[in-house]
N, C-alpha and C positions, 0 to 999 in steps of 0.2 A: 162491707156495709152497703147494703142496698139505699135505695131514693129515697123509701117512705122512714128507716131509721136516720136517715141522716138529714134527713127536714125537722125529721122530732129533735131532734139532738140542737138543730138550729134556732126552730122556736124556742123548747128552753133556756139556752142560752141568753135571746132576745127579752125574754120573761118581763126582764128590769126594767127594760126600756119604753117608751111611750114616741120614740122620735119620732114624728111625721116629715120625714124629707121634702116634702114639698115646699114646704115652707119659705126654704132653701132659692127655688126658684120664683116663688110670688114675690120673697122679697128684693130678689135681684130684677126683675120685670119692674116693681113700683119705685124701685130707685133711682132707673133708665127714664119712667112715666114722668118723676118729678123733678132729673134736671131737665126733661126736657120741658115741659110744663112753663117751668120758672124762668128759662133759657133760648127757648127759642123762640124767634118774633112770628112764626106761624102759628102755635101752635094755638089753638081755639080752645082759651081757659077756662069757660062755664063746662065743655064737653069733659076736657081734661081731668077736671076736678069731680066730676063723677065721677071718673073711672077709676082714678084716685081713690074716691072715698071706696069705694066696694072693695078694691085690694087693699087697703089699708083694713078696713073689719074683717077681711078674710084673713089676712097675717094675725090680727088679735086675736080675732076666734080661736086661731092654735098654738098661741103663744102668752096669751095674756088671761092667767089663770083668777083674777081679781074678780067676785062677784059685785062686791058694793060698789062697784065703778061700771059705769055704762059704754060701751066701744064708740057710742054716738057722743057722747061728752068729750073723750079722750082725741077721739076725729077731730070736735068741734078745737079743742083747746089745739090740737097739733096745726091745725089749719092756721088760728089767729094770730100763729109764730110766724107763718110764714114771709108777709112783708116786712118782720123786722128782719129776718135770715136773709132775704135777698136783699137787702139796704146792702148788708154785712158783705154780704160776696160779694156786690158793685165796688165796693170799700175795696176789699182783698184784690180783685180782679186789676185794677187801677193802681193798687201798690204796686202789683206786677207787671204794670205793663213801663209806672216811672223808673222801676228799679232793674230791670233784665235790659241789657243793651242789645240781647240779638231777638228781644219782643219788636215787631213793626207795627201792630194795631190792636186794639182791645178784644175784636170779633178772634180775633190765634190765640189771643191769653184762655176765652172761652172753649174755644174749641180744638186747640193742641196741646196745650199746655196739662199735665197728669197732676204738677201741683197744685192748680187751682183746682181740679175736678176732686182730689185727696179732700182738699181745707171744704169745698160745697158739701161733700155727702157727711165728713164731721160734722157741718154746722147740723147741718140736716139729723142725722141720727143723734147729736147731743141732745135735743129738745126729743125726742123721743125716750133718751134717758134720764133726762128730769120728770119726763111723765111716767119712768119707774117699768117703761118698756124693754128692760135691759136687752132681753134674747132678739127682738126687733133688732134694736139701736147697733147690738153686735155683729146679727149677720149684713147689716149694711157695713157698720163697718168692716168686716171681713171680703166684702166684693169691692169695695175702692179699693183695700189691701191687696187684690190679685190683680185687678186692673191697672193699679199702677206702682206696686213695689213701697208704699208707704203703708204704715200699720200706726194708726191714730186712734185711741179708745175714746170711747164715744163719751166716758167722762171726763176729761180732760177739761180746763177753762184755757179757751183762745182767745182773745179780743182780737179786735177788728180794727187797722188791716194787718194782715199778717202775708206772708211769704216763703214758700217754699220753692227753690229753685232746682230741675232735675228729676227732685223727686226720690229718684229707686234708693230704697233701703234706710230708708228714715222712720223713728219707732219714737211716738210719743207715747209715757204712760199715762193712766189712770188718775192719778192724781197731782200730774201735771198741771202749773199755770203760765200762762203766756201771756203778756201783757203787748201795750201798739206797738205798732211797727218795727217787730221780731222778722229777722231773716235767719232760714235754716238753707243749708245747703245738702249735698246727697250723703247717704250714710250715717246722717247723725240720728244720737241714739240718747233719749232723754228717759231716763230705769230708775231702776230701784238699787241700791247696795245689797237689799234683801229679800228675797222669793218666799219669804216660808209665808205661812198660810193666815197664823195668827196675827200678824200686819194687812189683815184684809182693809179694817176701818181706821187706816191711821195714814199721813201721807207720805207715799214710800218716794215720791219721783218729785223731781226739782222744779226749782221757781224762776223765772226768765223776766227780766224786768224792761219794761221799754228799752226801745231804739239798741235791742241789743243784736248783733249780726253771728253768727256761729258758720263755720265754713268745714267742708265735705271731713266728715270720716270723726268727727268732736264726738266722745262719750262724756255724757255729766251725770253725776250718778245719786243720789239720795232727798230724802224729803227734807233735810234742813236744808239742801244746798240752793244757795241762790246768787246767780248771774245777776251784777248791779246794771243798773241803764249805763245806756252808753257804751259799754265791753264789745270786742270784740275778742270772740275764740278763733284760734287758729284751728287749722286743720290737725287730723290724727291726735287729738289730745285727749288727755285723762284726766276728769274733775273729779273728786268725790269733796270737795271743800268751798264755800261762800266764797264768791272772786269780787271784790271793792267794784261798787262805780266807777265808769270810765276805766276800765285797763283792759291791756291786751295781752295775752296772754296766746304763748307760740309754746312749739313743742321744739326741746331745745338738742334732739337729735340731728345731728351733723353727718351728712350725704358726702361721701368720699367720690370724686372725680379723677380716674386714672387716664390716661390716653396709651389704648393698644399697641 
């Protein structure tokens, strides 16, 4: 097979497709533009938010296929979120700095810390998918997902403050809620019991109720299930069932100690 058959052969295969890859990178650039934006005490916010605004109508231009809506309304509306979303992350950023013992200053919570930067680009891309910008709202969440090992959908309900400690390997779904002052630890995993398709519009992923703690490696699994305030999950555990208010709840495998 020579070049110019195997180009053809390539195009039609491509036929179906429409992807513009770039996308990809505009929206990982305006993601970097607006924590830094909202984050850093240098950063000159009349300029910022221009540059802002142009990648943010560039991203819609190729993603947001809606004509009776205007890209300059969608801006305007996504802008007006923005002082309530950063109240929220000052909120978050502060949980984490009362509640991690090896945090020393609020400026490390911002700037070392992968869980807060996870819980900012959710808040961030959530309000991008209430405005019905799904493929936006996902590829940010997809670049906080590689940047720090957490995979958060962008509809998910978080309240504020919330906590993720570590970070890598923690998967919140879709229709997911999280009420105040929830701590998650590394690996845990908030799903579905069920993957098929026709469960698109129903809520497949669990309910998390204040002041509830979950520690590394906790699967809870289904949309009736719900974590009462107060609970604490132990580590390595398996929920698919509603756990009462206030209880704790350990994984009742027993660790055999030998000496060689």
């Amino acid at each position: 097979m020579n070049n110019n058959s195997t180009i053809t052969t390539i195009s039609s295969l491509k036929s179906h497709s429409f992807i513009n890859y770039g996308i990809k990178t505009l929206t990982e650039t305006f993601t970097e533009k607006l924590f830094y934006t909202l984050f850093d005490s240098n950063a000159p916010l009349e300029q910022s938010i221009e540059e802002l605004e142009i990648l943010f109508k560039e991203i819609a231009a190729i993603s947001f296929k809606k004509t009776n809506i205007s890209h300059d309304l969608i801006w305007k509306q996504f802008l007006e979120k923005l002082p309530r979303v950063l109240d929220q992350l000052n909120q978050d950023a502060t949980f984490i700095l009362d509640n991690d013992p090896a945090s020393n200053s609020i400026e490390e919570v911002y700037l070392a810390y992968p869980g807060f930067y996870a819980i900012a680009i959710y808040r961030l891309s959530h309000e991008l998918f209430l405005l019905d910008m799904q493929l936006f709202s996902r590829l940010m969440s997809e670049y906080a997902h590689r940047i720090t090992g957490t995979d958060i959908h962008a509809g998910a309900k978080i309240d504020s403050p919330f906590f993720i400690d570590h970070a890598t390997g923690i998967v919140i779904g879709e229709t997911t809620v999280i009420e105040k002052n929830v701590k998650l630890y590394q690996g845990v995993t908030l799903g579905a019991l069920s993957v098929r398709k026709d469960l698109k519009n129903t809520k497949r992923h669990p309910t998390v109720e204040k002041n509830v703690c979950i520690y590394a490696n906790a699967t809870i699994l289904g949309g009736e299930t719900i974590i009462g305030k107060d609970s604490i999950i132990g580590g390595n555990t398996w929920i698919t069932k509603s756990i009462p208010a206030k209880s704790i709840v350990t994984n009742a495998t027993i660790s055999e100690v030998k000496i060689k």
